[in-house]
N, C-alpha and C positions, 0 to 999 in steps of 0.2 A: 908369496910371502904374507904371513900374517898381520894383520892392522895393528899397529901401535899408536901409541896415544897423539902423536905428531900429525898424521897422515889424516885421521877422518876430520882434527880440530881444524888442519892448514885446508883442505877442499871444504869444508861447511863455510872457516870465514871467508874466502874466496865469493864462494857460492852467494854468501847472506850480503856482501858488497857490490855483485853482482846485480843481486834483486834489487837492493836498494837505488843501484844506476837507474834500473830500468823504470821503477817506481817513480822517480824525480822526474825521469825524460817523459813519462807514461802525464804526469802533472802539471808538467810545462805545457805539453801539448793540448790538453784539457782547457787549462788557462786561457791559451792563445786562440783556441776554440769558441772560448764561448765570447772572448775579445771580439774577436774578427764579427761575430753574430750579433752585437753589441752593436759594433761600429756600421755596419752594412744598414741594421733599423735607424740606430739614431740618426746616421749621417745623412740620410736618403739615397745612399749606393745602392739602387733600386738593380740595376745590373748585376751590379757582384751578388746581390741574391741568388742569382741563377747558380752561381759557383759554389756558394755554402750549401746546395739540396743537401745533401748526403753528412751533414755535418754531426746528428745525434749516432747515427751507424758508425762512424770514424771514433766516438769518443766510446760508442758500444765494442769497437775493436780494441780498444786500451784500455779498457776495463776488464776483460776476457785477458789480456794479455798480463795484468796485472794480478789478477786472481788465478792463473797458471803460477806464477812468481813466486805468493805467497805459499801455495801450495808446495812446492816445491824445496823449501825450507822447513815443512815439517816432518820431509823423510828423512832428514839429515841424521846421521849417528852422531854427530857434535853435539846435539841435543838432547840426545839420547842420554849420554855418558853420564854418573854421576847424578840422575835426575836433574838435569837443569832443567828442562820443561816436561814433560813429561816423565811424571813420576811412578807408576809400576807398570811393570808387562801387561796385563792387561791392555790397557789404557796405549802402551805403543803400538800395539796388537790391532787395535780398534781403531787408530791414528793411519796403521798403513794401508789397512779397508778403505779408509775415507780417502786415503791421498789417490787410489786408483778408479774408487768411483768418481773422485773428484776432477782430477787432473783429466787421465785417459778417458773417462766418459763424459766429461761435460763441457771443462776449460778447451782444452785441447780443438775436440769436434769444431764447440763452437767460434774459437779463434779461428779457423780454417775457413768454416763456412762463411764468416764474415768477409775475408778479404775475399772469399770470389764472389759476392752479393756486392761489394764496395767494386770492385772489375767490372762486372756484368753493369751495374751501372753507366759507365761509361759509352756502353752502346746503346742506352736507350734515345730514342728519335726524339722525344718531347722532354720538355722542360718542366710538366709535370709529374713525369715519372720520380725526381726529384724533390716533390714536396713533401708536406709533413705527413700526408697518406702513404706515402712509398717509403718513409723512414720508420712508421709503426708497421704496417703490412710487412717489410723485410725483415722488423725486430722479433714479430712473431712466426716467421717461417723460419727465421736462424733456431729459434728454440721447437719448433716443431721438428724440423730436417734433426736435432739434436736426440728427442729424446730416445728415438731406435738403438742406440751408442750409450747414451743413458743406464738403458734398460738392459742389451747385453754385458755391459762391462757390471753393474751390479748383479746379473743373474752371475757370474763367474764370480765376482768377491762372495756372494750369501750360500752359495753352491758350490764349495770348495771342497767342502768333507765329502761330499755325494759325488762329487768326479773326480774323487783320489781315490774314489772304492771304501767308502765307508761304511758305518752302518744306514743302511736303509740306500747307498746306494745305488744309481742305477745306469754307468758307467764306470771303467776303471783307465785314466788318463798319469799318466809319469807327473812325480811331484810339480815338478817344474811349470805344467802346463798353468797350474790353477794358484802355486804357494805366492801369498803377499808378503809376509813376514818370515823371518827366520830367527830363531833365537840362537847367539854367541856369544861367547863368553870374550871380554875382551882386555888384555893388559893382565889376565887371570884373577879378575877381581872383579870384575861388574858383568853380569848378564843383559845384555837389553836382545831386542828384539827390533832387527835390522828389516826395513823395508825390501823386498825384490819385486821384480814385476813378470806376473805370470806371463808365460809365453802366449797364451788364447787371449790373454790383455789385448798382446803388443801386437798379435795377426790380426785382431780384428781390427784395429786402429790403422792398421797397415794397407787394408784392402781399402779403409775410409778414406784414407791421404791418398793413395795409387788412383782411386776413382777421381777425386778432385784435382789433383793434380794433371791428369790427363785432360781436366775439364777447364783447368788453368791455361795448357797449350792452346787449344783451340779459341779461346776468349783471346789471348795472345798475337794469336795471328790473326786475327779480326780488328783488333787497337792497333797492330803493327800497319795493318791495310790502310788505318786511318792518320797515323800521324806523320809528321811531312818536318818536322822539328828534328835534327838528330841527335837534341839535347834530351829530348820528351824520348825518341825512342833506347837512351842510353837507361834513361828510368824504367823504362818500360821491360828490356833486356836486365837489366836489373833483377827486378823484382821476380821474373823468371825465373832466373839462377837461381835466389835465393830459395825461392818452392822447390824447386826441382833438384836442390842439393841440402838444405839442412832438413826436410823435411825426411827423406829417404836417408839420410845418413843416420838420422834419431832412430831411426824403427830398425836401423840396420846393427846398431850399438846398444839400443834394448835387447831384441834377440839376444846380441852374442852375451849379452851379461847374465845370462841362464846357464850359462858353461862354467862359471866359477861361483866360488863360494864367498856369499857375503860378508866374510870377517880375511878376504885377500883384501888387498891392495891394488889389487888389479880390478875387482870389481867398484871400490870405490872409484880409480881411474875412468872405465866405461860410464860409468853412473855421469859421471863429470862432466864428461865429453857429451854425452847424450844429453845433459843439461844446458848447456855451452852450445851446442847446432841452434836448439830452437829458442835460445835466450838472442843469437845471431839473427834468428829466422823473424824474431819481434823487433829487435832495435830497427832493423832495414824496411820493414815493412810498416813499423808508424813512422820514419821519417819521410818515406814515400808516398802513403795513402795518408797522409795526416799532418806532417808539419810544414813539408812542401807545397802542397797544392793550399794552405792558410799561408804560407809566407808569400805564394808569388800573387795569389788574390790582395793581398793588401797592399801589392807595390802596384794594382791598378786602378786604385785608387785616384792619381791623376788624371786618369784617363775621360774622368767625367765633365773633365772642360775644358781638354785640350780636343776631343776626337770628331769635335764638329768643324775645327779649322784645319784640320790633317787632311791633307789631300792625297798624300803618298799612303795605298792602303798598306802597301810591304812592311813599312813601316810600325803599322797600327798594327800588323799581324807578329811582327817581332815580340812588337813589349808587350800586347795580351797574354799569348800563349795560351787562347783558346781556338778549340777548334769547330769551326759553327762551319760543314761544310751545306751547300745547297741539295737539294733534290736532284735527280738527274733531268725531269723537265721544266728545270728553273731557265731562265731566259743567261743565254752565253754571254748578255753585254752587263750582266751585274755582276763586274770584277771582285777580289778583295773579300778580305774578313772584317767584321764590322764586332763592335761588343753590343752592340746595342742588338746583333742578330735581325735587325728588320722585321721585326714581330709583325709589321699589319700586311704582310706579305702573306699568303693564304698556300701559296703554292712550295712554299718550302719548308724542309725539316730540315733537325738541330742535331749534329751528334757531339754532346758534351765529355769535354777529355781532360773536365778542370780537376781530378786527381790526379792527372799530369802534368796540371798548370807550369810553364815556363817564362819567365818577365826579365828581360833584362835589366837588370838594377842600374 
């Protein structure tokens, strides 16, 4: 069925209220962020320190997620219509270049690679791994590991005409493989030029998530070896799911939207939906790797003047909800989880699981 004026206006505002959720919850958490890192200096919560390492990376993951968002709003045909922002072909034409180099080659990657740089964290032994060198060194391999993704998704937006068999080209690939734009006429009175996403986009993105994802399970059942909480492993199993199903649903509703034509209704619908997986795939994943592990670090706060009278460790292990286990040749008579980890202890390591932090309230 052809697009009518109802259908691209009702999914854009949909869409652009949608971003705007995520943008607020994306702000909050920011906030609470740099609160909690606030409160940890001034207070002398010298402990909770340990818990905030990873805190610039978390707020580098909600920026990434938030710049997917916006972008995402400038392929809209609701915007299109009528010149409401973008005002000639041209200029849309050059909007949907950017949105593919932008989104699929840059926002996207680097979203990904964040959260399993924020995972893999979790198993590091030292509590250094954690500091301000481990959150610059990881901010500049997320943009390294990126720019490969970078570089092919713009070699296919600038090399479009040459691998549709143009002149001077030196392959010949079905529209579909390389087209970002399409122009339609629509309501019989306005032409714009409707963003699509080439199919050699959405494979190479596809093999990027398959690799990570694969790289997700195995991080998975290494946290899952570790945590003894079956509140932390419900989070854990969580965040799972959610890789393992919005991320392969999106690449799977890209593809099929190459089968129809951008002035259906059915492609607007796909578009949708494939925006809808990974708009699901961000809300679960900064609640998890980002407002959780800051909310239940700040209810441990007490803990710095009750944990020297606690004699019950069970106890002390409930409401931390960290997970500091010993060495294997650590002495069997040193029971118990401690916050304070026993630093002058030489013979043991730490494996930190405070982006699963759990505290009973």
């Amino acid at each position: 069925m052809p697009l009518t004026k109802l259908v691209p206006d009702a999914f854009g505002v949909v869409t652009i209220c949608l971003v705007a959720l995520l943008i607020l919850l994306g702000l909050l958490c920011i906030a609470y962020s740099f609160y909690f890192q606030s409160h940890v200096r001034r207070q002398g919560y010298i402990q909770l320190g340990y818990f905030s390492g990873p805190w610039i990376i978390r707020i580098t993951f909600i920026l990434f997620a938030i710049w997917w968002a916006v972008g995402e709003i400038f392929r809209l045909s609701f915007l299109r219509r009528h010149r409401r922002v973008v005002l000639d072909l041209r200029w849309q034409e050059n909007v949907c270049k950017w949105y593919i180099a932008s989104n699929l080659g840059f926002a996207e990657p680097c979203l990904f690679l964040t959260l399993m740089f924020l995972l893999r964290a979790t198993l590091k032994m030292e509590s250094g791994a954690l500091s301000g060198k481990w959150n610059r060194n990881t901010a500049g391999y997320i943009f390294l590991y990126c720019l490969p993704m970078l570089a092919l998704q713009l070699a296919v937006v600038l090399s479009e005409s040459r691998l549709n068999g143009g002149s001077g080209g030196f392959v010949s690939l079905p529209e579909t493989f390389t087209r970002t734009y399409s122009r339609v006429i629509i309501d019989q009175e306005d032409e714009v030029a409707l963003c699509t996403y080439p199919l050699l986009s959405t494979i190479i993105l596809g093999v990027f998530a398959a690799v990570l994802t694969a790289y997700l399970f195995w991080l998975g059942r290494q946290i899952l070896k570790l945590v003894i909480n079956k509140r932390l492993q419900k989070r854990v199993y969580t965040l799972i799911f959610s890789v393992s199903s919005f991320l392969p649903l999106r690449i799977v509703l890209l593809c099929l939207s190459v089968l129809t034509s951008p002035d259906k209704i059915l492609f607007e619908a796909i578009t949708f939906l494939a925006f809808f997986s990974l708009f699901c795939f961000s809300v679960v994943s900064i609640c998890l790797l980002v407002y959780f592990p800051v909310s239940d670090s700040m209810a441990l706060r007490g803990l710095r003047d009750t944990e020297e009278e606690e004699d019950d460790r069970t106890v002390t292990e409930e409401r931390s909800g960290a997970l500091l286990l010993a060495a294997p040749n650590s002495s069997q008579n040193e029971e118990g989880l401690s916050l304070r980890g026993r630093r002058d202890s030489s013979q043991e390591r730490y494996v930190e699981l405070s982006l699963f932090l759990e505290a009973e309230n």
